[in-house]
C-alpha positions as CSV (number, residue, x, y, z in Angstrom):
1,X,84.6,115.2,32.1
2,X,81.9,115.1,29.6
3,X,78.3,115.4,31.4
4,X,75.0,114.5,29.8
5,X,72.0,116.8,30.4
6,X,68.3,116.9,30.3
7,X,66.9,119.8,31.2
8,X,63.1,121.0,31.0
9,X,61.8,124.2,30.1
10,X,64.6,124.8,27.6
11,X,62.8,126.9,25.1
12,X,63.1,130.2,26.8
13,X,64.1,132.6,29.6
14,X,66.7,130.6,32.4
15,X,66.4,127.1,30.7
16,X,67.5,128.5,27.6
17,X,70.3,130.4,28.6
18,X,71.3,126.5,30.8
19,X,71.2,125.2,28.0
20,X,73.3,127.2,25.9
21,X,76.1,127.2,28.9
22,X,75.9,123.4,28.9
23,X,76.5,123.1,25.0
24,X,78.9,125.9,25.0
25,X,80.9,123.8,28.2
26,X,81.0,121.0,25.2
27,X,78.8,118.8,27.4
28,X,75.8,116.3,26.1
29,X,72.2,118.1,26.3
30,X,68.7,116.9,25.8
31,X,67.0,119.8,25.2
32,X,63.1,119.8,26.0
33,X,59.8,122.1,25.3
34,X,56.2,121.1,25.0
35,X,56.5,123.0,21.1
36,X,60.5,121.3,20.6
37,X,60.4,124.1,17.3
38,X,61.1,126.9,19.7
39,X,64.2,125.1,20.2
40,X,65.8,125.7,16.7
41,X,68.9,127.1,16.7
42,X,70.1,126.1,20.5
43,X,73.2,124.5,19.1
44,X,74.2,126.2,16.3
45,X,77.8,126.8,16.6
46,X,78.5,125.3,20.0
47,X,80.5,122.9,20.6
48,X,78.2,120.4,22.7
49,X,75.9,117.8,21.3
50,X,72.5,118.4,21.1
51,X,68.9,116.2,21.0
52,X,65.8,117.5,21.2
53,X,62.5,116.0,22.4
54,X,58.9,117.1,23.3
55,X,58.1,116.9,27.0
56,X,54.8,118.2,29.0
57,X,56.3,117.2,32.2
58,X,52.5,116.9,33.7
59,X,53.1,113.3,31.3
60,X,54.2,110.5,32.6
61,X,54.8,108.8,29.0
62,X,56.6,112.0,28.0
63,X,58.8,112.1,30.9
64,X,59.8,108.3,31.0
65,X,60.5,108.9,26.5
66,X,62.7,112.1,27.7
67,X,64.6,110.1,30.2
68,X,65.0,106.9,27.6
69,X,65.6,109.5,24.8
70,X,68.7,111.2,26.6
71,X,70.1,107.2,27.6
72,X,69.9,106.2,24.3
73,X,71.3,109.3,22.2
74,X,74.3,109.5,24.7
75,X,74.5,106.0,26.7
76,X,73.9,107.3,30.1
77,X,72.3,110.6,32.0
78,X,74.2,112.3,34.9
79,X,72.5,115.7,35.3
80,X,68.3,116.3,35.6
81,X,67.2,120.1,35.5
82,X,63.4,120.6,36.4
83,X,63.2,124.2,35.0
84,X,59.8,124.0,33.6
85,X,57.2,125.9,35.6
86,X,55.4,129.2,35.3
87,X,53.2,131.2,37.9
88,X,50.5,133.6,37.6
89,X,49.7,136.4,39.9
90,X,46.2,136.9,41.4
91,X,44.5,136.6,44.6
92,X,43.7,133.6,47.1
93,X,39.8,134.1,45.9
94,X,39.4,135.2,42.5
95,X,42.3,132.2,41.2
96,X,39.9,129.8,40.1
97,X,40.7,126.1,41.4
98,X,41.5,125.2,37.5
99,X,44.5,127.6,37.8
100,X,45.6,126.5,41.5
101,X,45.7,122.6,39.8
102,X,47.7,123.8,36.2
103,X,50.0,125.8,38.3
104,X,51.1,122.9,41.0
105,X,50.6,120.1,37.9
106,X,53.6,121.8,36.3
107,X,55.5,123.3,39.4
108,X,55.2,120.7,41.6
109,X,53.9,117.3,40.2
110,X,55.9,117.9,37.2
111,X,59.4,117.8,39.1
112,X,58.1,114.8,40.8
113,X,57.3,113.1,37.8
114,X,60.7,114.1,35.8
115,X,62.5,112.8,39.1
116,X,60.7,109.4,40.0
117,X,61.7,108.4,35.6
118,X,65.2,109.2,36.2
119,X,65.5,107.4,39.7
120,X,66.3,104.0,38.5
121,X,69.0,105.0,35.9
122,X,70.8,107.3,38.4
123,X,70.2,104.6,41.3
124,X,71.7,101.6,38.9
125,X,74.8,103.6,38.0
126,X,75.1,105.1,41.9
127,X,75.7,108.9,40.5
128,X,74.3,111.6,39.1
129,X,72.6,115.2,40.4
130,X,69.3,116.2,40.2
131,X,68.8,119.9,40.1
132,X,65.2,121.1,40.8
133,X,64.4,124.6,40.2
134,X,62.3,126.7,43.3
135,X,62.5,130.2,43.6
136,X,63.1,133.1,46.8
137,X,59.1,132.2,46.4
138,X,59.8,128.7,47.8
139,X,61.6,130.3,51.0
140,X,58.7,132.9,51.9
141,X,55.0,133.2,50.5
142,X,54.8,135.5,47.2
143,X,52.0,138.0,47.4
144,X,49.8,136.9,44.9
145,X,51.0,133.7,43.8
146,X,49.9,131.7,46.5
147,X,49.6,128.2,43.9
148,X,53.0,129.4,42.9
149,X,54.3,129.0,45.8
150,X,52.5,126.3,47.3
151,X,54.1,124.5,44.2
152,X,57.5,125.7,44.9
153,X,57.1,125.1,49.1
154,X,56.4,121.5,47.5
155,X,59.6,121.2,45.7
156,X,61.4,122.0,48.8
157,X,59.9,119.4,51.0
158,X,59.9,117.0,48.4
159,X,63.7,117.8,47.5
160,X,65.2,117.8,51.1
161,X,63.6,114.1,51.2
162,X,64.7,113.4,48.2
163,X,68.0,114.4,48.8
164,X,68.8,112.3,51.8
165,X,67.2,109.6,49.8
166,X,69.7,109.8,47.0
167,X,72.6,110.4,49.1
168,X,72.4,106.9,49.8
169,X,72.8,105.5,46.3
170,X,75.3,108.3,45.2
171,X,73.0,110.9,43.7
172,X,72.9,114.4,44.5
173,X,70.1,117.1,45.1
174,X,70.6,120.8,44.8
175,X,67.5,123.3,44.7
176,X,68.2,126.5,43.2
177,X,65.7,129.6,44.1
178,X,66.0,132.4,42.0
179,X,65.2,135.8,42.8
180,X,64.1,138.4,39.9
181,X,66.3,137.3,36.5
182,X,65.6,138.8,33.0
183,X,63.9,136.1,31.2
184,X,60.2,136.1,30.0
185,X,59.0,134.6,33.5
186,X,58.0,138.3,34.2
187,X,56.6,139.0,30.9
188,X,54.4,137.4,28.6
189,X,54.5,133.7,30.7
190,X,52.6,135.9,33.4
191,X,49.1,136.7,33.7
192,X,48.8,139.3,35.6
193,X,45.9,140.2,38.0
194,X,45.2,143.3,39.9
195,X,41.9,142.1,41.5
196,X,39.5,143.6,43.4
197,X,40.1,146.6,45.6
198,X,40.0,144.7,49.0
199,X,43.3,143.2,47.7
200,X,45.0,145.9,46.2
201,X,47.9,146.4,49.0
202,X,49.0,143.0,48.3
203,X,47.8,141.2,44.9
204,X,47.3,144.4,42.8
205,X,50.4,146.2,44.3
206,X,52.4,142.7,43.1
207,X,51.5,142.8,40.0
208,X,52.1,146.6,39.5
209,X,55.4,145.6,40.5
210,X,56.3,142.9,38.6
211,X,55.3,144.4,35.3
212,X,57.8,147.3,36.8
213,X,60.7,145.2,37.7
214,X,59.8,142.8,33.7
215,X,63.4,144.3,32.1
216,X,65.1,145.4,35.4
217,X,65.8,142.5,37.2
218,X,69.2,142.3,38.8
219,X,70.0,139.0,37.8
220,X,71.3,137.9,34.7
221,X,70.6,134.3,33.4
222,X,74.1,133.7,31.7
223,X,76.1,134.5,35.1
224,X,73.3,131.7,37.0
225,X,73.5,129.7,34.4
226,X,77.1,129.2,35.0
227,X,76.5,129.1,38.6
228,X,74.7,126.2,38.5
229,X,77.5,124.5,36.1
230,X,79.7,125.3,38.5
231,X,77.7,123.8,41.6
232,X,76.9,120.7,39.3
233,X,81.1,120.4,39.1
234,X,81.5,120.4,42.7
235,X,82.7,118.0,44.8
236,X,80.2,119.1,47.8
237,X,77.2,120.9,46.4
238,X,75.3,122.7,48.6
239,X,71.4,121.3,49.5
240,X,70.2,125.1,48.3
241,X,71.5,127.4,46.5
242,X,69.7,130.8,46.5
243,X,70.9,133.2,43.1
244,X,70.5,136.9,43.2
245,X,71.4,139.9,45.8
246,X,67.5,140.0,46.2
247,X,66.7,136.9,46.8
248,X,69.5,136.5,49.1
249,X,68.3,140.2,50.9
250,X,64.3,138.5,50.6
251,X,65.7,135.4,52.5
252,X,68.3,137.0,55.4
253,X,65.0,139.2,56.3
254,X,62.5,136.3,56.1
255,X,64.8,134.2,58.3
256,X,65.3,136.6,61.0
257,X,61.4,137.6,61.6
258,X,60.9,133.3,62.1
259,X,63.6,133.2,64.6
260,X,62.6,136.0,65.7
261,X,59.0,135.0,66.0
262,X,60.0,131.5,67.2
263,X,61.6,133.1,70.6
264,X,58.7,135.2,70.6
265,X,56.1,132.2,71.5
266,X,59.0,129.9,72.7
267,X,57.3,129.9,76.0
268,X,53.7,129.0,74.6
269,X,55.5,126.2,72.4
270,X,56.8,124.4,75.2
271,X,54.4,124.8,77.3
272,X,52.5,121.8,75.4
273,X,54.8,119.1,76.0
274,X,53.6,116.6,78.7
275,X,54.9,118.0,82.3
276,X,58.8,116.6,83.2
277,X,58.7,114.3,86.3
């Protein structure tokens, strides 16, 4: 069966490599970037069809134009990827309040935004799957990307609405949290800041690390990118969908210290419930 895509982000790092693996699975792909040039040469030789369009996904014009774009070059839209998004790492205090809003206007609002214009279509044909990107960071707080991950904590409450939401009209919701993947996310489409010596165990020592791990990440976008096919061509997709041996280590560990905490002050926790009679 041939699907029809639109997928955010597509210029670079994992949405590139998506969007490769959907064209080269011969499947329909709107293609998007806020610059649509750095998209030139995404379907040369594959066997897929291609459009392109510009999208800032912080834009509801842009988004609803995206959405009618993909409908009208192909006559329907089954699949939404919210890939776009970016984070930088500093602290708490020295991340000015203009960085905590661009950060969570593309993280978070823009996955809202991309999924509230394709609603209606998906809702009026009763299928389709909406696949919104988080990271390991949207399972356990980031050192030093605290709007990152206030964004990404974001998607996750909005998507596991969302997704009992749409299971009533036929759509599905998967979020996918990557752990470390050689793209550019690491790279250049990080600013990195050390920050002032009070912080240095946590914020400086995170971004000593990931300019460290930029080039050695375990995970390679080509194999997620066909993971996420491949959960997109199931019958029963799972809710999450964590990709990586770290991020899978990063989440077993984080999940045992909450139980573990959780038993811990079990006693206190109940202990505020009105008295049983």
């Amino acid at each position: 069966m041939t699907r029809t895509w639109l997928v955010t982000g597509s210029s670079r790092g994992f949405g590139r490599a998506l969007c490769e693996a959907i064209l080269d699975a011969g499947d329909n792909l709107l293609a998007t970037a806020r610059d649509p040039e750095q998209l030139a040469g995404l379907g040369d030789g594959r066997p897929g069809r291609l459009a392109t369009a510009r999208l800032d996904v912080t834009c509801e014009e842009d988004a609803a134009a995206a959405v009618a774009a993909a409908i009208e070059t192909f006559g329907t839209l089954d699949v939404l990827v919210n890939n776009a998004g970016y984070g930088d790492v500093g602290s708490v205090e020295d991340t000015p309040l203009a960085s905590f809003r661009r950060q969570i206007a593309t993280n978070l609002f823009g996955t809202i935004i991309m999924t509230k214009a394709v609603i209606p279509h998906m809702r009026a044909r009763g299928s389709g799957h909406i696949v919104q990107f988080s990271s390991v960071g949207g399972r356990l707080g980031a050192p030093g990307r605290a709007p990152y991950s206030a964004a990404k904590w974001g998607v996750e409450g909005f998507s596991e609405v969302l997704a009992q939401e749409m299971k009533l009209i036929g759509v599905r919701v998967t979020i996918i949290e990557p752990g470390g993947f050689r793209t550019d996310f690491a790279g250049a489409s990080t600013t990195l800041e050390t920050g002032r010596a009070e912080y240095d165990a946590v914020v400086g020592n995170a971004a000593r690390m990931q300019a460290a791990y930029h080039g050695r990440q375990p995970g390679d976008p080509r194999r997620g990118a066909q993971a996420i096919l491949q959960v997109v061509a199931s019958d029963e997709p799972p809710l999450r969908l964590p990709l990586g041996s770290d991020a899978i280590g990063a989440i077993e560990r984080s999940d045992k210290a909450r139980l573990e905490e959780l038993e811990r002050w079990r006693a206190l926790s109940l202990s505020t419930d009105f008295p049983r009679e």
